[in-house]
Short mmCIF file of the C-alpha atoms (twelve columns), coordinates in Angstrom:
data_MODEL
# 
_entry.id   MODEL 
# 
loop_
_atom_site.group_PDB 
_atom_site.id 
_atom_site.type_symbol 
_atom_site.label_atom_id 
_atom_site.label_alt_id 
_atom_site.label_comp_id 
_atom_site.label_asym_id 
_atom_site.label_seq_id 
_atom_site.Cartn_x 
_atom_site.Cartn_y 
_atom_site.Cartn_z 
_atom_site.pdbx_PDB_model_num 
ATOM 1   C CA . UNK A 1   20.632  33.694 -70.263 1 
ATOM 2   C CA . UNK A 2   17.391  34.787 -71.232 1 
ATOM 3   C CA . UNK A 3   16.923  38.804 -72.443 1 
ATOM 4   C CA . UNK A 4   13.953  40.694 -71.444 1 
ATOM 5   C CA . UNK A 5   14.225  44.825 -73.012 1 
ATOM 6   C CA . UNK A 6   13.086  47.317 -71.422 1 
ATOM 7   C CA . UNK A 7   13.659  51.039 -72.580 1 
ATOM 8   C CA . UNK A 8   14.727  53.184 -70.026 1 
ATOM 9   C CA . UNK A 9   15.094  56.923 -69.434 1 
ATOM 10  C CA . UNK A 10  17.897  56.968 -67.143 1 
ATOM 11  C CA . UNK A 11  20.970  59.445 -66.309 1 
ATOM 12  C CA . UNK A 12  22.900  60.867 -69.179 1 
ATOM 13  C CA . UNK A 13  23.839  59.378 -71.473 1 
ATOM 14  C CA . UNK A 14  20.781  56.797 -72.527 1 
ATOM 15  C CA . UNK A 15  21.131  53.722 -73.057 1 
ATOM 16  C CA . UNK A 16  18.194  50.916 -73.615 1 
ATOM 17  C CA . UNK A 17  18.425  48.973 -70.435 1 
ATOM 18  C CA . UNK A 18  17.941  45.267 -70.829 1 
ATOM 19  C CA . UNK A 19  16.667  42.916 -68.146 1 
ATOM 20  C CA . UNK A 20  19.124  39.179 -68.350 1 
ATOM 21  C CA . UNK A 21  17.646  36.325 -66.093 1 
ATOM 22  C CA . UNK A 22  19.912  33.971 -65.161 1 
ATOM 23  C CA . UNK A 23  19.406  29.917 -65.289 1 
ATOM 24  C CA . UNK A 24  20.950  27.796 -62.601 1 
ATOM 25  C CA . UNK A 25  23.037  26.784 -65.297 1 
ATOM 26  C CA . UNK A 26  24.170  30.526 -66.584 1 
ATOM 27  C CA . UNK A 27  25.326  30.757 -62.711 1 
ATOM 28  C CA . UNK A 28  27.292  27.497 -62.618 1 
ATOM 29  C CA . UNK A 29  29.226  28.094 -65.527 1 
ATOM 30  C CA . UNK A 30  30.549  31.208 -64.907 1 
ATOM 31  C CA . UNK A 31  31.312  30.137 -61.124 1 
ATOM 32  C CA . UNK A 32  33.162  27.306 -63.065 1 
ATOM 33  C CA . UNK A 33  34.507  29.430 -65.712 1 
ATOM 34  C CA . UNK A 34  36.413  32.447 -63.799 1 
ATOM 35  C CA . UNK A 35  37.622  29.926 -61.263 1 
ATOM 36  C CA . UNK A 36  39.244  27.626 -64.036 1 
ATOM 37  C CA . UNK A 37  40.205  30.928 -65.825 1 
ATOM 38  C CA . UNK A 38  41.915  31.741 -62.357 1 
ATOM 39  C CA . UNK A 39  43.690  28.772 -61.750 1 
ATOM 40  C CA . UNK A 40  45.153  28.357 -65.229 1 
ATOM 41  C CA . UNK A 41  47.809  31.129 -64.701 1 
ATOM 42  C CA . UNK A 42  47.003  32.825 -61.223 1 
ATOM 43  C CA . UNK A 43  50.161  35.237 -61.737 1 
ATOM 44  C CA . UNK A 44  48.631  36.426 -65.535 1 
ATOM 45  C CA . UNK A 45  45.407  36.569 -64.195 1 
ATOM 46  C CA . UNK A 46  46.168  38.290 -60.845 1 
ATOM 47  C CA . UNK A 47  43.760  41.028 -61.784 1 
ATOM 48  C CA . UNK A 48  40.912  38.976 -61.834 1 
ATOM 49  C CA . UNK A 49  39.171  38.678 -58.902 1 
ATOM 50  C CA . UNK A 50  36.415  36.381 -58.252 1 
ATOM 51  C CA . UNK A 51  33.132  37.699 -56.864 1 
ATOM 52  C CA . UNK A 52  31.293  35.824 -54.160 1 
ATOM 53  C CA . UNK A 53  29.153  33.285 -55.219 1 
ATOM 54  C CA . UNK A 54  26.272  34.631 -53.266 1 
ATOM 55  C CA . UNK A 55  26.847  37.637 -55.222 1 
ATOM 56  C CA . UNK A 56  26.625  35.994 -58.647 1 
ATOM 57  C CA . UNK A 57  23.661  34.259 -57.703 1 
ATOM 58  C CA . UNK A 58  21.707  37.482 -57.280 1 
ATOM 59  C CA . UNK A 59  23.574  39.225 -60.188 1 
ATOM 60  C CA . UNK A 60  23.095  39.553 -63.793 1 
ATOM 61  C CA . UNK A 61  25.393  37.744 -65.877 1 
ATOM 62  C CA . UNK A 62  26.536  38.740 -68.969 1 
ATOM 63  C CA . UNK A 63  29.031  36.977 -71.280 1 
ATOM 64  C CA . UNK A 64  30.006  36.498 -75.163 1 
ATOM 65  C CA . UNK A 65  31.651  33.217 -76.564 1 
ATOM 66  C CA . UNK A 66  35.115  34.641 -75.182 1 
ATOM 67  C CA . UNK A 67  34.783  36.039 -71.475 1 
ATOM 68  C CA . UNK A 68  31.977  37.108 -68.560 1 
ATOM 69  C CA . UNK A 69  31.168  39.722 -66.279 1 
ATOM 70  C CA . UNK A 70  28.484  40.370 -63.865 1 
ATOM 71  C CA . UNK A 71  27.110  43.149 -63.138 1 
ATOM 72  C CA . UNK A 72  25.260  43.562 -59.157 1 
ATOM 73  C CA . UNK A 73  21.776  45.002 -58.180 1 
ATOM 74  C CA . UNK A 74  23.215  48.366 -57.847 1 
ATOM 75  C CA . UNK A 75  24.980  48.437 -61.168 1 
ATOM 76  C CA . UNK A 76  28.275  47.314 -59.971 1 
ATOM 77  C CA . UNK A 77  30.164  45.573 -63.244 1 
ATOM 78  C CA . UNK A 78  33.156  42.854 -61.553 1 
ATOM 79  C CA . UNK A 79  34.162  39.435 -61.933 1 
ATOM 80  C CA . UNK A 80  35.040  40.427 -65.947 1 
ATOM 81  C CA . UNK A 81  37.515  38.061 -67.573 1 
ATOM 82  C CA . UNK A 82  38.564  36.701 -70.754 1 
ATOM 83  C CA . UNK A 83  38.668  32.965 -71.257 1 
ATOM 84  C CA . UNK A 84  42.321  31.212 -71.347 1 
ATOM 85  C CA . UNK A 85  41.678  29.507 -74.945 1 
ATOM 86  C CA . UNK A 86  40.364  33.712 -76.383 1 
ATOM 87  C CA . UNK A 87  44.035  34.461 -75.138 1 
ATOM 88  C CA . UNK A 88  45.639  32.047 -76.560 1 
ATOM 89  C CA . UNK A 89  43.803  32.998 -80.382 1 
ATOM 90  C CA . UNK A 90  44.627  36.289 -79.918 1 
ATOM 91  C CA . UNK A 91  41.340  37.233 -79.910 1 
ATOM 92  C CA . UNK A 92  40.818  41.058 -79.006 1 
ATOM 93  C CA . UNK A 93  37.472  43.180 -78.337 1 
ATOM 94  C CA . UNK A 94  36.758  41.730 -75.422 1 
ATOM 95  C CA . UNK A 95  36.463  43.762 -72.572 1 
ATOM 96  C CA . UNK A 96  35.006  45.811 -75.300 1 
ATOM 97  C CA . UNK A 97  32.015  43.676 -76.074 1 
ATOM 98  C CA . UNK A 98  31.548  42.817 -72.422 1 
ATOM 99  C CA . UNK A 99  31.412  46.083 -71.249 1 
ATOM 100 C CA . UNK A 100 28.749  47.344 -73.858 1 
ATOM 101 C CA . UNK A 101 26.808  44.570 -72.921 1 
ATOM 102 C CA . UNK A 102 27.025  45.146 -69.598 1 
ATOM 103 C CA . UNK A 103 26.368  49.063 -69.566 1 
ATOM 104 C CA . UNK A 104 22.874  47.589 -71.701 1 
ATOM 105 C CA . UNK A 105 22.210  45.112 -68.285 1 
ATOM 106 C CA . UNK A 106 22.485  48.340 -66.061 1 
ATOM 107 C CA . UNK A 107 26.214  48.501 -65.481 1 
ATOM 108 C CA . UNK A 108 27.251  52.024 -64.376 1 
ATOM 109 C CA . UNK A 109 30.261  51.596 -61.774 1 
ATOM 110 C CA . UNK A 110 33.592  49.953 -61.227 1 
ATOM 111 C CA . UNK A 111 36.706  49.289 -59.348 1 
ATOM 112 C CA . UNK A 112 40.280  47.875 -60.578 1 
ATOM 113 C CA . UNK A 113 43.795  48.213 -60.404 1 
ATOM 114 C CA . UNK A 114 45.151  51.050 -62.012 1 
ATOM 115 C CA . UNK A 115 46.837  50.957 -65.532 1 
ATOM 116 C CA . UNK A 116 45.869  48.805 -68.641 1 
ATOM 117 C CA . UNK A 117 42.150  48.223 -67.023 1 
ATOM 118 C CA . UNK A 118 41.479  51.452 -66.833 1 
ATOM 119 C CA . UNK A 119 42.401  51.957 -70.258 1 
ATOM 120 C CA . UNK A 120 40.327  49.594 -71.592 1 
ATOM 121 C CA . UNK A 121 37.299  50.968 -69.094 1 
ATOM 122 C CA . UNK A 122 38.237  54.459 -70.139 1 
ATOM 123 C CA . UNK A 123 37.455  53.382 -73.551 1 
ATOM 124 C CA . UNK A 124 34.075  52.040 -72.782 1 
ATOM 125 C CA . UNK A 125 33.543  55.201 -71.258 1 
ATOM 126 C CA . UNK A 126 34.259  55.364 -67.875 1 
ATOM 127 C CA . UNK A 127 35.717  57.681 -65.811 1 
ATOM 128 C CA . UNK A 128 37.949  57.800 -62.621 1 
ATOM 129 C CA . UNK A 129 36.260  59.207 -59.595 1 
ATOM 130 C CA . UNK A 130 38.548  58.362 -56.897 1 
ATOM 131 C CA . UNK A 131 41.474  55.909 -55.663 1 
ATOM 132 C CA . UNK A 132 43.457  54.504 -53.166 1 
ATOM 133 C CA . UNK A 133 47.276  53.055 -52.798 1 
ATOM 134 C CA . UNK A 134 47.575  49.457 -53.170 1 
ATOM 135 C CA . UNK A 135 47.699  47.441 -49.784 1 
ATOM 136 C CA . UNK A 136 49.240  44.597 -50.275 1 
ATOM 137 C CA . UNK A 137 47.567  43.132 -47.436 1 
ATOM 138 C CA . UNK A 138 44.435  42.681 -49.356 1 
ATOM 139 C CA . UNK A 139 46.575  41.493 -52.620 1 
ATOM 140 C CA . UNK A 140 45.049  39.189 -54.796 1 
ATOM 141 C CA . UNK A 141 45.988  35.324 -55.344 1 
ATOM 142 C CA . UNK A 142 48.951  35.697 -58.002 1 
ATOM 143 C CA . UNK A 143 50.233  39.451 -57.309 1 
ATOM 144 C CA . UNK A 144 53.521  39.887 -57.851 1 
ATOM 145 C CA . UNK A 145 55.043  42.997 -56.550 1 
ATOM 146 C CA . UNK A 146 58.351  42.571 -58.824 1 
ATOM 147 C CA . UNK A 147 56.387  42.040 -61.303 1 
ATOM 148 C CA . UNK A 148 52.608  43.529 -61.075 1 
ATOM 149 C CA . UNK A 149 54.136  46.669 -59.179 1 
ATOM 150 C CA . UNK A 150 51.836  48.383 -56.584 1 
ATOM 151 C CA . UNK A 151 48.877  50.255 -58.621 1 
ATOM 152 C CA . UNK A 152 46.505  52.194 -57.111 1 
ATOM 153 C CA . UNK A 153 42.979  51.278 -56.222 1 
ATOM 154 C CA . UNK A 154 40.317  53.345 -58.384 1 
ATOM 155 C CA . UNK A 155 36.743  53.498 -58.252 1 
ATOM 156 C CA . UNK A 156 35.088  54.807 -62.384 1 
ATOM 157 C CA . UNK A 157 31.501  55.750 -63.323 1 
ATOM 158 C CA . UNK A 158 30.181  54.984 -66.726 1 
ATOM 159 C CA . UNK A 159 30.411  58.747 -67.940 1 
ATOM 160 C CA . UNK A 160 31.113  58.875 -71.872 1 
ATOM 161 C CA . UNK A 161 30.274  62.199 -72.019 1 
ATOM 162 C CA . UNK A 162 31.394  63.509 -69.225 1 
ATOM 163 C CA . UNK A 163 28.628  65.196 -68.478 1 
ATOM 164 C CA . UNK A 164 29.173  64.267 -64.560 1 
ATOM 165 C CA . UNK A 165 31.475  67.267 -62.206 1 
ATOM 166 C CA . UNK A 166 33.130  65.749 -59.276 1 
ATOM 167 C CA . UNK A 167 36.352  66.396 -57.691 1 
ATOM 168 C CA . UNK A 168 39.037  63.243 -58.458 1 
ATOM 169 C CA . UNK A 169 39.737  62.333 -55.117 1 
ATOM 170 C CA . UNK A 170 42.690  59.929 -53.596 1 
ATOM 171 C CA . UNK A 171 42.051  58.049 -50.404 1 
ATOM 172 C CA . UNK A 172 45.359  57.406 -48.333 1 
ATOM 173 C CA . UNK A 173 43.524  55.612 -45.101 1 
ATOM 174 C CA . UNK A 174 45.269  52.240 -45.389 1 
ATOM 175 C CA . UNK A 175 42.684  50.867 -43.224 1 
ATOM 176 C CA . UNK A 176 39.354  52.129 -44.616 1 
ATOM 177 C CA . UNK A 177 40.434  53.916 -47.879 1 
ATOM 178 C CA . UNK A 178 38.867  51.304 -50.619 1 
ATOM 179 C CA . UNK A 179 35.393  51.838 -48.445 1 
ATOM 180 C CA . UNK A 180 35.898  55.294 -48.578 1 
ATOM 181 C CA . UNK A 181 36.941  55.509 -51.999 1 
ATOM 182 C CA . UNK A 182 33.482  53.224 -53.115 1 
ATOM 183 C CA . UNK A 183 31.205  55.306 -50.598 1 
ATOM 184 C CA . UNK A 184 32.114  58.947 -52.454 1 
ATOM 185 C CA . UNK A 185 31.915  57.280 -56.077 1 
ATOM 186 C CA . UNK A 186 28.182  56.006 -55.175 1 
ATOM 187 C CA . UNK A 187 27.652  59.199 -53.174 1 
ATOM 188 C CA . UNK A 188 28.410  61.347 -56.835 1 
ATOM 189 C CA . UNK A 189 25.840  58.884 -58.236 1 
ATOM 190 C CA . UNK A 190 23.108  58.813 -56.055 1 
ATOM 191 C CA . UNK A 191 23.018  63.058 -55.808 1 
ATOM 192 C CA . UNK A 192 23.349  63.015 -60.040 1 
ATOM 193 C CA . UNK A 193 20.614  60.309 -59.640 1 
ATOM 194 C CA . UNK A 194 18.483  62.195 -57.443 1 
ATOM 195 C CA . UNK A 195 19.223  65.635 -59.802 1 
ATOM 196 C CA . UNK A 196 17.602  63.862 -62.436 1 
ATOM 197 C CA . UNK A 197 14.685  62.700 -60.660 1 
ATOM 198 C CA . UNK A 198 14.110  66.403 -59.521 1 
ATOM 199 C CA . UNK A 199 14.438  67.769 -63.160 1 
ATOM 200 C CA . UNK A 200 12.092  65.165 -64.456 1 
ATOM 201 C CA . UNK A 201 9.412   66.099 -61.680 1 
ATOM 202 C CA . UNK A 202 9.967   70.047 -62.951 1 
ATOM 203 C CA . UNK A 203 9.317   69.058 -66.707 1 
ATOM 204 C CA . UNK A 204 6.193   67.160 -65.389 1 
ATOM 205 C CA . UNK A 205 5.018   69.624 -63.502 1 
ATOM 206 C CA . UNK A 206 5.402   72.084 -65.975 1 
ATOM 207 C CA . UNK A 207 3.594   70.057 -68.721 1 
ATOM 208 C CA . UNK A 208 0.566   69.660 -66.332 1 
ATOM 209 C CA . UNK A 209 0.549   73.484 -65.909 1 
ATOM 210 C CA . UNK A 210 0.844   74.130 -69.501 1 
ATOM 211 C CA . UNK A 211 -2.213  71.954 -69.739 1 
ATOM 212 C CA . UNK A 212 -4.105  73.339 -67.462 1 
ATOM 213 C CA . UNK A 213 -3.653  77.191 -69.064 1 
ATOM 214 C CA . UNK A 214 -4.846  76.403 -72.027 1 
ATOM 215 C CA . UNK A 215 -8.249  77.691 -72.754 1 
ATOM 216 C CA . UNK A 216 -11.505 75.865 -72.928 1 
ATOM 217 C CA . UNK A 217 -12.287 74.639 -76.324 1 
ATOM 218 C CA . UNK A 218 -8.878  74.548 -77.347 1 
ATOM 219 C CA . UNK A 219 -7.888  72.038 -80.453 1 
ATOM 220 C CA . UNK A 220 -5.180  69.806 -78.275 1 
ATOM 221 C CA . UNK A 221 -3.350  68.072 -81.369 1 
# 
């Protein structure tokens, strides 16, 4: 993968954006990679769910020498996994190093099952916006319900300093609550989004008019 940076004024907190172009090869290995990862232990790796390869085509891929993720167009961060042979090491950091990585390629959302994810993404500093019961309809390849339980669905917003105010909310439409749950999490990003847009133009604007008043002949240092 090739790094282009890029420092970017974004939403609280800053971070320096980086732009990652992928090869054709970056995208075949980590098609290769998750699916392998997958099929070694599907009931370990239950969790893991692999994104579309259409998806990853048009994504950003970001990995380490012990696991991937990619994170979509609109800053979505799925498809993260650590490799079978970093497991069997012991190696630990993982989701760690990923995620940082990630949040640098313009990762800002997520979704997973409830409980030692969200720990981990909780960590990174993300936050829980919203969720919905497990519907075990839509379980994943390797789900167990004796022993994986039935965790909730939740949808988390990069937010270390949780400088973002939104109302946790849980989504009990077994038909259309994951949608639901996604649409409000983007919906509290896109208004915080446009809030700093707005505040941006005001600082502008009043910069220009501070300009402006200054009298002729004035020493502008």
């Amino acid at each position: 993968t090739d790094v282009k940076t890029d420092v970017k004024t974004d939403n609280a907190p800053e971070v320096q954006e980086q732009e990652f172009v992928n090869t054709e090869e970056d995208i075949n290995e980590y098609n290769e990679s998750i699916a392998s990862t997958k099929s070694s232990d599907p009931v370990k790796y239950w969790s893991v769910s692999i994104p579309d390869t259409q998806k990853v085509s048009t994504s950003t891929i970001v990995k380490t020498e012990d696991g991937s993720t990619i994170v979509k167009k609109d800053g979505d961060i799925a498809g993260l996994f650590k490799t079978p042979e970093a497991e069997q090491k012991g190696v630990k950091g993982v989701a760690q190093s990923l995620l940082k990585k990630a949040i640098e390629a313009g990762g800002k959302k997520l979704d997973n099952f409830d409980g030692y994810l969200t720990n981990q993404y909780e960590k990174a500093g993300f936050r829980v916006v919203a969720r919905t019961p497990f519907n075990e309809e839509f379980a994943p390849d390797g789900w167990s319900k004796e022993q994986h339980s039935t965790p909730d669905v939740v949808a988390m917003v990069y937010d270390p300093e949780g400088k973002l105010d939104f109302e946790e909310k849980m989504f009990e439409d077994s038909e259309n609550g994951y949608d639901q749950m996604l649409e409000y999490r983007d919906q509290i990003l896109a208004q915080t989004e446009a809030e700093v847009v707005t505040e941006a133009e005001v600082v502008t604007e009043a910069e220009v008019v501070t300009e402006q008043e200054l009298p002729s002949g004035y020493d502008r240092v």
